[in-house]
Backbone atoms as SQL, in Angstrom:
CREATE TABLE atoms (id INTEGER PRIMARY KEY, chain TEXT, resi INTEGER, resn TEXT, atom TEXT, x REAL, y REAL, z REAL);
INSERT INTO atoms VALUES
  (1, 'A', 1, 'UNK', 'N', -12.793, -8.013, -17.764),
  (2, 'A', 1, 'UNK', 'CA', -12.567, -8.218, -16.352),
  (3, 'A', 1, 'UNK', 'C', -11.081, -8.059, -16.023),
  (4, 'A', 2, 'UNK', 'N', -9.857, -8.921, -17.295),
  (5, 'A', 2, 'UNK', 'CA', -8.853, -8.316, -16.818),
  (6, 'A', 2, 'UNK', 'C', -8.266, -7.378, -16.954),
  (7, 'A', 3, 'UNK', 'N', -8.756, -6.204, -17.897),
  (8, 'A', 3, 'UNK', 'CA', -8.431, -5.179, -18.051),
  (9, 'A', 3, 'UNK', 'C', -8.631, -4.091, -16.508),
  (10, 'A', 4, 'UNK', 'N', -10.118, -4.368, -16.070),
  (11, 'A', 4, 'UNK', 'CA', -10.533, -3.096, -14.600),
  (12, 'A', 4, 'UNK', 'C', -9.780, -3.667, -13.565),
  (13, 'A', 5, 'UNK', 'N', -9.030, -5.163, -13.715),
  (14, 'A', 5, 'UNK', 'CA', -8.208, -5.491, -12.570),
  (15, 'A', 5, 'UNK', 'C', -7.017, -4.725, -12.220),
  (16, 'A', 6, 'UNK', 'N', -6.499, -4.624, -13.844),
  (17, 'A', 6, 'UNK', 'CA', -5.038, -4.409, -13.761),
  (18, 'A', 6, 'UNK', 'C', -5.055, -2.904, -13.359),
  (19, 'A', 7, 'UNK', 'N', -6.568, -2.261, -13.894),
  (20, 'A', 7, 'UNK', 'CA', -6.404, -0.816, -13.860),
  (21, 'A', 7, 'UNK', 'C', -6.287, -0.463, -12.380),
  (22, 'A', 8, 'UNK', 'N', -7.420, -1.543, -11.350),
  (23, 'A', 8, 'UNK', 'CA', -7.289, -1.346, -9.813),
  (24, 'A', 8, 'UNK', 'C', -6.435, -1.548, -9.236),
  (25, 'A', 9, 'UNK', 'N', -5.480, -2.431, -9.562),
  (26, 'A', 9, 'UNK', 'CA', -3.923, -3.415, -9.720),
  (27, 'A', 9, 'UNK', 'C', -2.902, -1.730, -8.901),
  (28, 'A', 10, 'UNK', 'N', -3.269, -1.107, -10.162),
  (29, 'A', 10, 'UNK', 'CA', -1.847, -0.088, -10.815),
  (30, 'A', 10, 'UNK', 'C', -2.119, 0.797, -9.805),
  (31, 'A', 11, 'UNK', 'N', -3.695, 1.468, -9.473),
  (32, 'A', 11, 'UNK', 'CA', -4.087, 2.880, -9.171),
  (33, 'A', 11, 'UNK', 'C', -4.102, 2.234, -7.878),
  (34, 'A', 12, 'UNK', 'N', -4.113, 1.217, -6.953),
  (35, 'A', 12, 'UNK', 'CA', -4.059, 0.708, -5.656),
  (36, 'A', 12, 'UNK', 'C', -2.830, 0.923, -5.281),
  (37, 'A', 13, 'UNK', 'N', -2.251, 0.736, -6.018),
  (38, 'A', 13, 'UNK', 'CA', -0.429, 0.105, -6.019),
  (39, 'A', 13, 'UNK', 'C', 0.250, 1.559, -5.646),
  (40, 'A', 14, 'UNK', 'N', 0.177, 2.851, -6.559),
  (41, 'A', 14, 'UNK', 'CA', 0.437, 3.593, -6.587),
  (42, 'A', 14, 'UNK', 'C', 0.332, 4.349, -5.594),
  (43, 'A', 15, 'UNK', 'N', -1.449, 4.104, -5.207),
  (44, 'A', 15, 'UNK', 'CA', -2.069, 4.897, -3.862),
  (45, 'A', 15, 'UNK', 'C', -1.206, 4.741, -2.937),
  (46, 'A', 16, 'UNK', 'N', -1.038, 3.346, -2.699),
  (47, 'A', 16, 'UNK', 'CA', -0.528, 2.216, -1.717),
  (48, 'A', 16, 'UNK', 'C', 1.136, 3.424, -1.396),
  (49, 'A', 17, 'UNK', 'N', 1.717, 3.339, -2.544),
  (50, 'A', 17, 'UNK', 'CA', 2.999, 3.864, -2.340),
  (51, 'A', 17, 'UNK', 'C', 3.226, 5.113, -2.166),
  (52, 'A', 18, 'UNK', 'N', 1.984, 6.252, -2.603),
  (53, 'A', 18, 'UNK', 'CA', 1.745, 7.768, -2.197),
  (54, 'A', 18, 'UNK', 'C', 2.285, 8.069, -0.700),
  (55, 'A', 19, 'UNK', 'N', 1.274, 6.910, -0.427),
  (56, 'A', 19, 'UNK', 'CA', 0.639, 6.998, 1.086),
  (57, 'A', 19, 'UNK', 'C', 2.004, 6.060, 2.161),
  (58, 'A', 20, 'UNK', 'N', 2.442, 5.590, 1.361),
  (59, 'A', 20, 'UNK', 'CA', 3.923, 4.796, 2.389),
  (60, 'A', 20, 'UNK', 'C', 5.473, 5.679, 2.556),
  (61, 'A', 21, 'UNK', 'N', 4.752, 6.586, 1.508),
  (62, 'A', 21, 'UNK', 'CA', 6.221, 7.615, 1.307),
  (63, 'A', 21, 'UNK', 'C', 5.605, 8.584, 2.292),
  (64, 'A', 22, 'UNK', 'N', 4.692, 9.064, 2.686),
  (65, 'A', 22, 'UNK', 'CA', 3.787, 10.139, 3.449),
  (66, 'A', 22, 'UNK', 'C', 4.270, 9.777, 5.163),
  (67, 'A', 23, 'UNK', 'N', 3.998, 8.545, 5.245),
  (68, 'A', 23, 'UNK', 'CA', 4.136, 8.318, 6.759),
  (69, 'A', 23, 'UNK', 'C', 5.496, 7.629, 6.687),
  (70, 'A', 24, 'UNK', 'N', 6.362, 7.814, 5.373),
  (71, 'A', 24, 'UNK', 'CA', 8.130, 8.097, 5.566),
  (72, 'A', 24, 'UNK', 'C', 8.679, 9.340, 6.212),
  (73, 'A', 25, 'UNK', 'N', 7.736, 10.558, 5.872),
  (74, 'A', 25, 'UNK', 'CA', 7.975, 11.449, 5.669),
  (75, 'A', 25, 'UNK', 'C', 7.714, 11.801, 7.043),
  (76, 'A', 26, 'UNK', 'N', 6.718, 11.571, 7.611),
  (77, 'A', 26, 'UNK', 'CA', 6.422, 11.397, 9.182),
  (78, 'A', 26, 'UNK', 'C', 7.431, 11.391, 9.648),
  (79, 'A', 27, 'UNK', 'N', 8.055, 9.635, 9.765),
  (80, 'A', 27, 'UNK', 'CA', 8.789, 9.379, 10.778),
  (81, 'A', 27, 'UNK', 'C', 10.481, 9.832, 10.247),
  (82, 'A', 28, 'UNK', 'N', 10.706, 10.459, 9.235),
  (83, 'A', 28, 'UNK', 'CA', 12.095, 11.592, 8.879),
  (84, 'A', 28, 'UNK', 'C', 11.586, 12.813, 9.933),
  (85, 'A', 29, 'UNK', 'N', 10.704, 13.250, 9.754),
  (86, 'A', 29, 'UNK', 'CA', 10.571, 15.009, 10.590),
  (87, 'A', 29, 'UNK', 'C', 10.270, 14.554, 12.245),
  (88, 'A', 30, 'UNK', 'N', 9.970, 13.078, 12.759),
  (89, 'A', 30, 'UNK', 'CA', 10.223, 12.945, 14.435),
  (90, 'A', 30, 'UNK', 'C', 11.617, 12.681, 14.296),
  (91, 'A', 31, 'UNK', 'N', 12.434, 11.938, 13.906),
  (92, 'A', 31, 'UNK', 'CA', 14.079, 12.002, 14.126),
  (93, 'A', 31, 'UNK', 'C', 14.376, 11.050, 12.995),
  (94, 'A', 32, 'UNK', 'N', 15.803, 11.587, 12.776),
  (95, 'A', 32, 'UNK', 'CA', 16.955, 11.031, 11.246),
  (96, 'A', 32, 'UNK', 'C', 16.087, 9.290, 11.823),
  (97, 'A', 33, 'UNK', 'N', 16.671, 8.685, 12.968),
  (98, 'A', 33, 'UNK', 'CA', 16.767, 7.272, 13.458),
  (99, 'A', 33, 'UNK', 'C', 14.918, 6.792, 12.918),
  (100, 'A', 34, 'UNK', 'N', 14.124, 6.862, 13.533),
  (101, 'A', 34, 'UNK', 'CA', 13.217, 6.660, 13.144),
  (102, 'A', 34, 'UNK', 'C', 12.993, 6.513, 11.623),
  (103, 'A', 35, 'UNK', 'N', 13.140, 7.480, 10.844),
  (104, 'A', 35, 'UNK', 'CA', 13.090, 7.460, 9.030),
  (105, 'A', 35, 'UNK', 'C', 13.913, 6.256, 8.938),
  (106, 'A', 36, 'UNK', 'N', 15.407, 6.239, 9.297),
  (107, 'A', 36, 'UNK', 'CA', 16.353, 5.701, 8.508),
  (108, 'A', 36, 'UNK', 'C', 15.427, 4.054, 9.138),
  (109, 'A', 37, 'UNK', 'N', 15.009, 3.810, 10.279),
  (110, 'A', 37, 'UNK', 'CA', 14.859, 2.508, 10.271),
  (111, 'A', 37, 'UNK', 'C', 13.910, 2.222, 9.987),
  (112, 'A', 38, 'UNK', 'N', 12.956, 2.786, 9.821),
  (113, 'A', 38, 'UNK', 'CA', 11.486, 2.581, 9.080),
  (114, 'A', 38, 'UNK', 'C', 11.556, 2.491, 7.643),
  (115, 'A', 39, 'UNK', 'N', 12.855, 2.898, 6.737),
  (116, 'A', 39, 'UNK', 'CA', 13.366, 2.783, 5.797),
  (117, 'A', 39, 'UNK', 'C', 13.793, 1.580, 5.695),
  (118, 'A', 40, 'UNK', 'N', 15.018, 1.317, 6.688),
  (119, 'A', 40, 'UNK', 'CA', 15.499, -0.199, 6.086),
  (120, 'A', 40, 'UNK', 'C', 15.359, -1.546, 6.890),
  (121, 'A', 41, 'UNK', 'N', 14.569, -1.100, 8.040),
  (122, 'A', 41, 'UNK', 'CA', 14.414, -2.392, 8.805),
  (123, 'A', 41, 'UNK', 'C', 12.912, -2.566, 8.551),
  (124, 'A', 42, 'UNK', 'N', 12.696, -3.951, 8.331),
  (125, 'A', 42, 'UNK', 'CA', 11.278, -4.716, 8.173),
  (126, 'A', 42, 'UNK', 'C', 10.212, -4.259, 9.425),
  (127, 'A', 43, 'UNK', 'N', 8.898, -3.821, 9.163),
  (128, 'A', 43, 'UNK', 'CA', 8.186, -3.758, 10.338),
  (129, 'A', 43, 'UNK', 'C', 8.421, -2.864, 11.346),
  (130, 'A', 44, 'UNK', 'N', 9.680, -2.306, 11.240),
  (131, 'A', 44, 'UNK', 'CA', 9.556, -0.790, 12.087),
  (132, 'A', 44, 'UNK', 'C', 8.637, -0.261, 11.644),
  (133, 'A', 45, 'UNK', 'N', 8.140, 0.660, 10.484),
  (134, 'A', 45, 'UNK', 'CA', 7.208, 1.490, 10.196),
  (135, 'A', 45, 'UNK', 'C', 6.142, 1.269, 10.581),
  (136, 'A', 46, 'UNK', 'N', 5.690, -0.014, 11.167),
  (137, 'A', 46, 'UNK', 'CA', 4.209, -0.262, 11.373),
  (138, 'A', 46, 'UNK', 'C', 4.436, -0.202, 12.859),
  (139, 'A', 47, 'UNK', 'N', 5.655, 0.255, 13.707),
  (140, 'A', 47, 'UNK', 'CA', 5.990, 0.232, 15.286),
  (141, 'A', 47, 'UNK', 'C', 6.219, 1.494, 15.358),
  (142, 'A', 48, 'UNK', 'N', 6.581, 2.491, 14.224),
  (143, 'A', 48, 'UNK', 'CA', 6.251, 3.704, 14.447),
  (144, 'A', 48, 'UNK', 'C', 4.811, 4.363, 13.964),
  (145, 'A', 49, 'UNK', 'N', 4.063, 3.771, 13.256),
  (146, 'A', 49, 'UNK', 'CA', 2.783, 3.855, 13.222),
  (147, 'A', 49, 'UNK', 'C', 1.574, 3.889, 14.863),
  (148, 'A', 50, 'UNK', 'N', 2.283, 2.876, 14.995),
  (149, 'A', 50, 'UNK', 'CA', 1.389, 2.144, 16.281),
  (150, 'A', 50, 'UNK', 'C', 1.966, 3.789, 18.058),
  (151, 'A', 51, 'UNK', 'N', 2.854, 3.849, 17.600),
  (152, 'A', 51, 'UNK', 'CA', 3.629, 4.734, 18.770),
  (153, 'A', 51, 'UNK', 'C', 3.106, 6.324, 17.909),
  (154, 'A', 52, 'UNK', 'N', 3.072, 6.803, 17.126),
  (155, 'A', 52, 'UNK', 'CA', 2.735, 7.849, 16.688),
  (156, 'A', 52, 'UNK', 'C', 1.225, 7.928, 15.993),
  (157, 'A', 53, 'UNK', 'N', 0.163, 7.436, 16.562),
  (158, 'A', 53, 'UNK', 'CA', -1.119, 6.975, 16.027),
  (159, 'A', 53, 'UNK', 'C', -1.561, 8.032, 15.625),
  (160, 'A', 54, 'UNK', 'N', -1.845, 9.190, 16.032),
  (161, 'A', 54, 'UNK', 'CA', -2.550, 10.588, 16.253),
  (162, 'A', 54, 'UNK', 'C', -1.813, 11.126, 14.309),
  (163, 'A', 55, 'UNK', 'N', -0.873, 10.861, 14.547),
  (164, 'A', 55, 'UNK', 'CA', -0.112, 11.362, 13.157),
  (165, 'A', 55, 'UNK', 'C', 0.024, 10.931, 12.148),
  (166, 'A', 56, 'UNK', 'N', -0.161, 9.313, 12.551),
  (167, 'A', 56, 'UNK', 'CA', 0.206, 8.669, 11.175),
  (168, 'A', 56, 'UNK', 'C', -1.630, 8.075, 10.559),
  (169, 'A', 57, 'UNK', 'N', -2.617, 8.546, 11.573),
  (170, 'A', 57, 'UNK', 'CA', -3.465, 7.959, 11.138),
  (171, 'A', 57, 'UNK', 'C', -4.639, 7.688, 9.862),
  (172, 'A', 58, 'UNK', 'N', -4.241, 9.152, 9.677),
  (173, 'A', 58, 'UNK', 'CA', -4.771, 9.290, 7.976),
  (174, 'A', 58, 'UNK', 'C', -4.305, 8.832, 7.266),
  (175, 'A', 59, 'UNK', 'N', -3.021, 9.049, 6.538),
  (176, 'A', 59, 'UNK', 'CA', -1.985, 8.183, 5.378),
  (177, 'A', 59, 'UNK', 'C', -2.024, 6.682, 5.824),
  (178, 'A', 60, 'UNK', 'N', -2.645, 6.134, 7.095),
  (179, 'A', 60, 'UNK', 'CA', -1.646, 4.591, 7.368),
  (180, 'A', 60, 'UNK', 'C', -3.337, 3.719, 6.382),
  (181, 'A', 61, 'UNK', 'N', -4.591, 4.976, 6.977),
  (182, 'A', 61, 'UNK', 'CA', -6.232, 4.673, 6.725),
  (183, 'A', 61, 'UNK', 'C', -5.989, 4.246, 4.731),
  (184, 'A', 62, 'UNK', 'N', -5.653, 5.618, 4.602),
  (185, 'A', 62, 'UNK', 'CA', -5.468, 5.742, 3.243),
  (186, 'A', 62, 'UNK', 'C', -4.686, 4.490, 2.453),
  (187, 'A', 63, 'UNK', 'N', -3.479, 4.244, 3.080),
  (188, 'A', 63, 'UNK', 'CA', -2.715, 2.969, 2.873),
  (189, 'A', 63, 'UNK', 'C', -3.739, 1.449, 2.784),
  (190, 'A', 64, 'UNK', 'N', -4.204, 1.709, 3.710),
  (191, 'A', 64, 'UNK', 'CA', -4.742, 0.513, 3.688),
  (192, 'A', 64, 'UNK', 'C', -5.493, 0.191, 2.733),
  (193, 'A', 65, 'UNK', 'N', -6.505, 1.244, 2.626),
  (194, 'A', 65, 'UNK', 'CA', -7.822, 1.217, 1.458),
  (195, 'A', 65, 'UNK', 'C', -7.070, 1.445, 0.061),
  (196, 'A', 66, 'UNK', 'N', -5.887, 1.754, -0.370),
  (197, 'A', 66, 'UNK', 'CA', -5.285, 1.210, -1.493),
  (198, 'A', 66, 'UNK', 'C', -4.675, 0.000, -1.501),
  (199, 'A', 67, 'UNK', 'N', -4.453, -0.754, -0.449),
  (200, 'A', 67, 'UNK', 'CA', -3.812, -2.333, -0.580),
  (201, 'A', 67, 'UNK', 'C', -5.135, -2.958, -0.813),
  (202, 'A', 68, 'UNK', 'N', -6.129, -2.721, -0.345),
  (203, 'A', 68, 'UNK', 'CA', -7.431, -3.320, -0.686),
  (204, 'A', 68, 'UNK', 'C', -7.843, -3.401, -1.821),
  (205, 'A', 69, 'UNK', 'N', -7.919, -2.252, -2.575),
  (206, 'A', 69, 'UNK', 'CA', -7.699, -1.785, -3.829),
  (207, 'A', 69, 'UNK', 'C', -7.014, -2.764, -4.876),
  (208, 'A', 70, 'UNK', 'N', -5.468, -2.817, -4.401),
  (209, 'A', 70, 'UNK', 'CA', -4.873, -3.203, -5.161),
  (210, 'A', 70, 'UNK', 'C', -5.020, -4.685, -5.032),
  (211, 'A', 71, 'UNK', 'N', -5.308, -5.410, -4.060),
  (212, 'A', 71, 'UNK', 'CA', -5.708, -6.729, -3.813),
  (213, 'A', 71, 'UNK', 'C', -6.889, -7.100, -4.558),
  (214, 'A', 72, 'UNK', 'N', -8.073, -6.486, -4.512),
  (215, 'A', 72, 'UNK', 'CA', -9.380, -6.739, -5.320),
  (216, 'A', 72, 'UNK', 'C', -8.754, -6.861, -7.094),
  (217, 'A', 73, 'UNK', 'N', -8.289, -5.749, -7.501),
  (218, 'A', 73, 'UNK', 'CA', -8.037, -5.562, -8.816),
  (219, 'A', 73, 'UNK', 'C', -6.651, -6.667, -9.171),
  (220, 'A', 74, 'UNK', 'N', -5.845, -7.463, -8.372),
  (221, 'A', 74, 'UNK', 'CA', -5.278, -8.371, -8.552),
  (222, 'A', 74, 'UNK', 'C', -6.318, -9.575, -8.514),
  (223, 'A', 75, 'UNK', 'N', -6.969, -9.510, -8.027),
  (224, 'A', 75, 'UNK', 'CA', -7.473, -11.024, -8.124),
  (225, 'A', 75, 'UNK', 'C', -8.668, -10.829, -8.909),
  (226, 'A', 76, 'UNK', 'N', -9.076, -9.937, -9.713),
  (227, 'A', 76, 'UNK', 'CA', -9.792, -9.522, -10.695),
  (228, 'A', 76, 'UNK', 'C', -9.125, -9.761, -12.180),
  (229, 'A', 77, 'UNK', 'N', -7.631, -9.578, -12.372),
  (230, 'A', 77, 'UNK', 'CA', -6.912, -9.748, -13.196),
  (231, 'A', 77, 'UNK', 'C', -7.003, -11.021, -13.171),
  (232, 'A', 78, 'UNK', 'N', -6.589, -11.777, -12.139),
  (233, 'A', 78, 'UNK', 'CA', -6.256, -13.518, -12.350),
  (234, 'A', 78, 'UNK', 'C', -7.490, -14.195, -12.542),
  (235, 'A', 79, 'UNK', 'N', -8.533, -13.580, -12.364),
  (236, 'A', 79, 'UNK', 'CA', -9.944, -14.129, -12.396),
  (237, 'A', 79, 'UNK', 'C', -9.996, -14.178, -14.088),
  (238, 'A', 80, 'UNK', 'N', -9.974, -12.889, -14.402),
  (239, 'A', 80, 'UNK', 'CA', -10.087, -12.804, -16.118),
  (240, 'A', 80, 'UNK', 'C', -9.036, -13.291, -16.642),
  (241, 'A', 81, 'UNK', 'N', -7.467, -13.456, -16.374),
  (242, 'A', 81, 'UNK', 'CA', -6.825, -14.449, -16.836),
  (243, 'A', 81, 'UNK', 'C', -7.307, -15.970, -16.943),
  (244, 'A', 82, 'UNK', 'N', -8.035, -16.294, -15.902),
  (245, 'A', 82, 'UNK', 'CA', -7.679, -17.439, -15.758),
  (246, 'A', 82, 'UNK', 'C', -9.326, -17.880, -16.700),
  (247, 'A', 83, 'UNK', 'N', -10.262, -17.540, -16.607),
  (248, 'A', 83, 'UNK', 'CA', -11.632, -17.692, -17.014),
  (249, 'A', 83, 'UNK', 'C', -11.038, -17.628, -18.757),
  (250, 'A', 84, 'UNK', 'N', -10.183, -16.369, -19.085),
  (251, 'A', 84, 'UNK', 'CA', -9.802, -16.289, -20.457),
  (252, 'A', 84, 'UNK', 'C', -9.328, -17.694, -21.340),
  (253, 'A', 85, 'UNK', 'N', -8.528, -18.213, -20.190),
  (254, 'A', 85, 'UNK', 'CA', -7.760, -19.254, -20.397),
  (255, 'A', 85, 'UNK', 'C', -8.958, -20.784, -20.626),
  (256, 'A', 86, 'UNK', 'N', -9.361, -21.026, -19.806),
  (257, 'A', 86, 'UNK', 'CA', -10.311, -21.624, -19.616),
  (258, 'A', 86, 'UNK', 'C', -11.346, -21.648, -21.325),
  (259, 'A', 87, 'UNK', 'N', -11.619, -20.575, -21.465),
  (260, 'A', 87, 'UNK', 'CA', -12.548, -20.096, -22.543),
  (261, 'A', 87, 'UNK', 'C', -12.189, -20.996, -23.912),
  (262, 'A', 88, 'UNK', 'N', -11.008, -21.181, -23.979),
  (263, 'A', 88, 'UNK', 'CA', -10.177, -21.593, -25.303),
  (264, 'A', 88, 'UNK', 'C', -9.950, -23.281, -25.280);
């Protein structure tokens, strides 16, 4: 059990970050300002998400269903950690 966690853990995680660099990449090609603050300010990216819906809506879909991902297979890991633990 904690082995298919960590594996959903990693391949969520990864997805997760495919797909966050994608709708970086978005808001770099509408203007420098947009990238740079969706880069370093908290929660812009999800205010240029919301204002550019039509564009960002595949990668933000995709995003999501790998945080899900990676959420299930985390608490799949701690499940089999913790049951492991338990066992002994």
């Amino acid at each position: 059990m904690g082995t298919l966690g960590m594996i959903l853990s990693v391949v969520g995680g990864i997805g997760a970050l495919i797909f966050t660099i994608q709708i970086l990449i978005l808001a770099f090609k509408t203007s420098l300002a947009w990238g740079l603050c969706s880069l370093l300010i908290p929660f812009v990216i999800l205010v240029y998400i919301a204002k550019n819906w039509e564009a960002c809506k595949t990668p933000f879909l995709r995003w999501l269903v790998c945080a899900v991902v990676a959420v299930i297979g985390s608490s799949l890991s701690m499940y089999g950690a913790f049951s492991g633990a338990m066992a002994q």
